[in-house]
Structure formats: C-alpha cells, structure tokens
N, C-alpha and C positions, 0 to 999 in steps of 0.2 A: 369151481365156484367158492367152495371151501377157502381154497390158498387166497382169493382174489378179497374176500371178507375179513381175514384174519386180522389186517389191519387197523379194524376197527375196535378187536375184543379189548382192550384195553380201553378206551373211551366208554364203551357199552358196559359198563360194573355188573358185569353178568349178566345182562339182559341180553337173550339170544335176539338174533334178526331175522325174519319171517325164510329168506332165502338158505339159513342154513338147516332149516328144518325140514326140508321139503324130498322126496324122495324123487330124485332125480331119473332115475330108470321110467317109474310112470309118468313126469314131468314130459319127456319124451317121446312118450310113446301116446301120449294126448293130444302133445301141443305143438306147434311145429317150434322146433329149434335147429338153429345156427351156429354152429362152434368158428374160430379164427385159431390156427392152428401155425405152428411155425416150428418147421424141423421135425414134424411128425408128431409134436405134442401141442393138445390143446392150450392155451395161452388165451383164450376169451368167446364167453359164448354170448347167446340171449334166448328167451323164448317170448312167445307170445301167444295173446290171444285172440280171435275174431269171432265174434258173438251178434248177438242181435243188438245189444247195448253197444257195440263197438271195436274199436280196434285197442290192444290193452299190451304193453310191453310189460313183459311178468316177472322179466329180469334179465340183467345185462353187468356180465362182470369182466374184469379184466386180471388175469394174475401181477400181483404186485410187480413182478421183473418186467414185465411189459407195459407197466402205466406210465404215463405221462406222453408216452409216444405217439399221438393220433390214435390210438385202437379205437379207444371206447367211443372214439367223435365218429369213428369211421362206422362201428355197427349203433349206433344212433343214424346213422345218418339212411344205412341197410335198414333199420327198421322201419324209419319215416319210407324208403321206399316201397316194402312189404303192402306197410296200410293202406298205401295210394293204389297198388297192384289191385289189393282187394276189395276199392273202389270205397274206402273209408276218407272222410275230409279231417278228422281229427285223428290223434293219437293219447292214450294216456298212459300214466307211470304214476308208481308212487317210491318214497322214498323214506328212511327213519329220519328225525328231525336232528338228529345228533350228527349224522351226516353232511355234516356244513359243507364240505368239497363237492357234494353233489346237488344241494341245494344250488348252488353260487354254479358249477357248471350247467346243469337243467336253463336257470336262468338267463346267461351269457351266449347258451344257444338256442333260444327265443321260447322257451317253454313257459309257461305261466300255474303259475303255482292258483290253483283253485279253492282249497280244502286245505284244513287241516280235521286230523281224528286222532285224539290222544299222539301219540307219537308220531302218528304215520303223515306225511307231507303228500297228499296227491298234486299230481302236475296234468297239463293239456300242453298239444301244440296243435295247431291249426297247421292242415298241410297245405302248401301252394299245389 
C-alpha cells in the first residue's frame, strides 16, 4: 500500500493520507481483505467493510509498476461484487481531493461523488 501511495507525496506537501497511517496487521485481521499478487509478490490489494450502515471499500491500491493495466478496475469491479454477495445494493469509498486521477476514475466508472468533508471526497455506486 505503502509503494502504491508514494506517488502522491509530492503533491500532498506533507500532509500524510489516511491509508498510510493505518496499521495493516489489524486492518486484516478485522476486515476482510484481498491482496492481487503476480510472481508471488503482492502488487495490489483492498479491504473492506460490512456494517449495519453498509457496504464501505476502505481501501484499494495498486503498486505504481502495475498501474494503468486494468488491476485497480478489476478489484473495483471484485469489490462491487463482494457487496452484492453480502446482499448490499450500494457501495461507498472515499478519496483525498488532491487525488484528481482518482476522482476522474471513481467518476468514469459510474460512481457518484456525494459529499465532500474538508479533504476527504466520499463516493456511492449503486450496484445492479
């Protein structure tokens, strides 16, 4: 997750982003997560949440060497199926606002930007 945010530290003038703060080991052991793996090394994961409030993607990255290649459409598209499994009709995310590539992608693949809170961009998609 680390490698797949570094990206951004340059844009972000120091201001960390929620997903690199997060202690991964309990992330895991709380939430279900999904890693995408190629050659025996993880290369893209996600986690999520299902709650009484809803179905909540908590995070979904891809390592810079593997983006632009479908990954990240492909476990977006793994998570939309997740929330239908668990009999959820929406899904949500949220994103930092500085994140223009992921605003503009969220968007492009029918998500709907709801909210804004200081930084943070939430999104909905309604599942078929």
């Amino acid at each position: 997750m680390h490698r797949a945010y570094s990206i951004y530290a340059e844009r972000m003038a120091g201001e960390t982003l929620p997903p690199l703060e997060i202690d991964y080991t309990a992330e895991i052991q709380n939430y279900p997560t999904w890693v995408a793996e190629s050659e025996g090394q993880i290369v893209g994961g996600l986690s999520m949440c299902f709650d009484l409030e809803g179905a909540t993607l908590s995070n979904i990255a891809v390592d810079t060497d593997f983006q632009g290649h479908g990954l990240g459409r492909g476990l977006l598209s793994f998570a939309e199926n997740q929330a239908k499994h668990h009999g959820f009709a929406i899904l949500h995310l949220a994103t930092h606002v500085l994140l223009t590539e992921n605003l503009a992608i969220y968007s492009r693949l029918g998500w709907k930007e709801t909210t804004r809170e200081n930084s943070k961009v939430l999104f909905e998609k309604k599942l078929v």
